[in-house]
C-alpha positions, 0 to 999 in steps of 0.5 A, spaced: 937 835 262 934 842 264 928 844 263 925 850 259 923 854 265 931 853 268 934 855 262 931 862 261 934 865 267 939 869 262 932 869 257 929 873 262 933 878 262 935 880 256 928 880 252 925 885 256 920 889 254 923 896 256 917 901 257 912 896 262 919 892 265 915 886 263 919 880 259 916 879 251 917 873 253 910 872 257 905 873 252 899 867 253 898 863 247 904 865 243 910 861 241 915 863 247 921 858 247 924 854 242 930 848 242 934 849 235 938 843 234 945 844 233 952 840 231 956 846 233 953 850 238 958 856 236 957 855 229 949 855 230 949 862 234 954 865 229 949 863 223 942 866 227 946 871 229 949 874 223 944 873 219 938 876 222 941 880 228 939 876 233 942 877 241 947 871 243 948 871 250 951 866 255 956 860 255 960 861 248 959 852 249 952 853 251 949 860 248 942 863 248 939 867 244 933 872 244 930 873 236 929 880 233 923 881 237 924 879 244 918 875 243 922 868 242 928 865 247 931 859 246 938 855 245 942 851 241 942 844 243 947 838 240 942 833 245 937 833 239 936 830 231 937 835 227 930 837 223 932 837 216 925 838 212 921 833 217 916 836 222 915 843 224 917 849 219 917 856 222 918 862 218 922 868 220 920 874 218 925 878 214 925 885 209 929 883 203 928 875 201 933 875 196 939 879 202 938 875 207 939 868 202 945 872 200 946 873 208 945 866 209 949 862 203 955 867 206 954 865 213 955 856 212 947 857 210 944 853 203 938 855 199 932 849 199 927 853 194 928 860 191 923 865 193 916 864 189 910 868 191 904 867 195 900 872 194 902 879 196 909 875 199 915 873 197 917 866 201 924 861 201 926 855 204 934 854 207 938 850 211 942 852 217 949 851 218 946 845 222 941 842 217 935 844 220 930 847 214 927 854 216 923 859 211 924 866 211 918 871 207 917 878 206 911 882 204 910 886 197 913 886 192 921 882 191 927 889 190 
């Protein structure tokens, strides 16, 4: 098994921050790097990257991929349990709840919970091609 540092070689490259040459990756306190599990590592890389843009990069059979900020690297891994709805649940930021469901039932995604307010937010929870359950959320008011 490899370890974070040695699978962030290609990660390095692609998440750079232009003007300060610097990675966006190396911000002290922030999440950086995570491991999405995955029965089809393709399929996965698919999904994130029609639905919310994100760069795919490397071995087809074990891509990397950057988020739309350059803040988060990470891979695909068939190595782990698949999440479901136990353990840690991030949100990603998105402009439209309501497209990006549509995006992810079109892409192999189902939807957990329906969008509900949370304050000025809009939030929902959805299940990956994979099973792993993610939320996305967006601030103002639902279009």
């Amino acid at each position: 098994m490899t370890t974070p540092a040695e699978e962030t070689s290609q990660e390095r490259t692609d998440a750079r921050d232009g003007a300060a040459g610097e990675p966006r990756v190396f911000r002290v306190g922030g999440i950086s790097y995570v491991r999405i599990p995955a029965r089809d590592v393709r399929q996965s890389a698919a999904f994130y990257q029609a639905v919310f843009g994100w760069s795919v990069s490397g071995d087809p059979d074990s891509p990397s991929f950057a988020d739309g900020t350059g803040h988060v690297i990470g891979h695909w891994r068939t190595d782990l349990p698949v999440a479901g709805e136990a353990g840690v649940l991030p949100y990603i930021y998105v402009e439209r709840v309501d497209d990006t469901l549509w995006q992810i039932t079109e892409h192999g995604g189902d939807v957990v919970r329906t969008p509900y307010p949370e304050g000025d937010l809009w939030v929902a929870t959805f299940r990956d091609p994979a099973g792993n359950v993610l939320g996305v959320w967006q601030r103002g008011p639902r279009q």
